[in-house]
N, C-alpha and C positions, 0 to 999 in steps of 0.2 A: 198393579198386577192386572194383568188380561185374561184373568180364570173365566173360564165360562159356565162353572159349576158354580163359581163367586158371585157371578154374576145372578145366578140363580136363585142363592140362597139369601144374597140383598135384593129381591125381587126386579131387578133390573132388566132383569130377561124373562119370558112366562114361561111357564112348564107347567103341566099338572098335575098337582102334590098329590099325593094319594096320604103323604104323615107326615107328623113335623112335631115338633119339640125342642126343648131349648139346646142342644147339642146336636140335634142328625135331623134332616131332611131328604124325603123320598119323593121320587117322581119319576113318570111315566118317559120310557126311553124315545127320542123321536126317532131314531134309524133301530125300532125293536129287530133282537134277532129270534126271539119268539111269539107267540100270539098274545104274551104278558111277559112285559119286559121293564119291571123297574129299577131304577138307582138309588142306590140307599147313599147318603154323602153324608159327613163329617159337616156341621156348620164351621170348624175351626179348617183354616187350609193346611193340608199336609198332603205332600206331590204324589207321595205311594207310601204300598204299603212296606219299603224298604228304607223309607224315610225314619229318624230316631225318634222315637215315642209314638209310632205308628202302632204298635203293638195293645198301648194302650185303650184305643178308640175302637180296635177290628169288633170285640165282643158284642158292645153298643149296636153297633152295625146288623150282626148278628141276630140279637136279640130283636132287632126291630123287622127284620126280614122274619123272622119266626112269627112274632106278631101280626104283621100285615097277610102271613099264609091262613094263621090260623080264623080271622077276621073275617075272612074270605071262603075259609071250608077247603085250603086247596091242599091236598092230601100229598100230592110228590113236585117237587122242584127242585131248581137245579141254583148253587149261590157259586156265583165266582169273583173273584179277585185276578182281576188281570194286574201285571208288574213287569212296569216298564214297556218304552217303546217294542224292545222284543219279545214282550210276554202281549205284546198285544194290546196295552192302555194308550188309549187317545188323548186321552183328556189326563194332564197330571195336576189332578187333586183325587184322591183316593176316594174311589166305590166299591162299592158291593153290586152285584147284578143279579138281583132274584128275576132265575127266568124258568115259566110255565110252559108245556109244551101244550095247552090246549086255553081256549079265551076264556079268560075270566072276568064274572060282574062285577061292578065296581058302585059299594054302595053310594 
């Protein structure tokens, strides 16, 4: 497999994690489309979130995006799931894109 989100989460590639836990890892987006732009990712692969038992994982995803706002103090954001090449996913292994419209510290 030639994931480069796989590659990611077997440290293969660097990225920098802002979370990580035995199921989902987070990291800082390098083409950001806002002044804070992370990736919340599945450590398991699954291509979207139209993939079957995708449903499962989104909350996980969720939940950790909630976490990493609230860690940080940051009061409004924006989470999206892009699906599919015509919804706009680059990469097919399923993210979360928690994005800040203003920069944020990073402890």
């Amino acid at each position: 497999m030639d994931c480069l989100f796989c590659k990611i989460i077997k440290k293969e590639l660097p990225a920098e994690i802002v979370y990580e836990d035995e199921t989902i890892l987070a990291f800082k987006d390098i083409h950001p489309k806002a002044p804070f732009h992370i990736l919340i990712v599945p450590k398991k692969h699954i291509d979207s979130i139209k993939s079957n038992g995708a449903e499962r994982v989104v909350g996980g995803l969720v939940s950790v995006a909630k976490e990493i706002a609230q860690k940080r103090k940051i009061e409004g954001y924006k989470l999206v799931f892009n699906v599919g090449k015509e919804g706009g996913q680059v990469v097919n292994h399923l993210h979360l894109h928690l994005l800040v419209g203003k920069p944020v510290e990073m402890p």
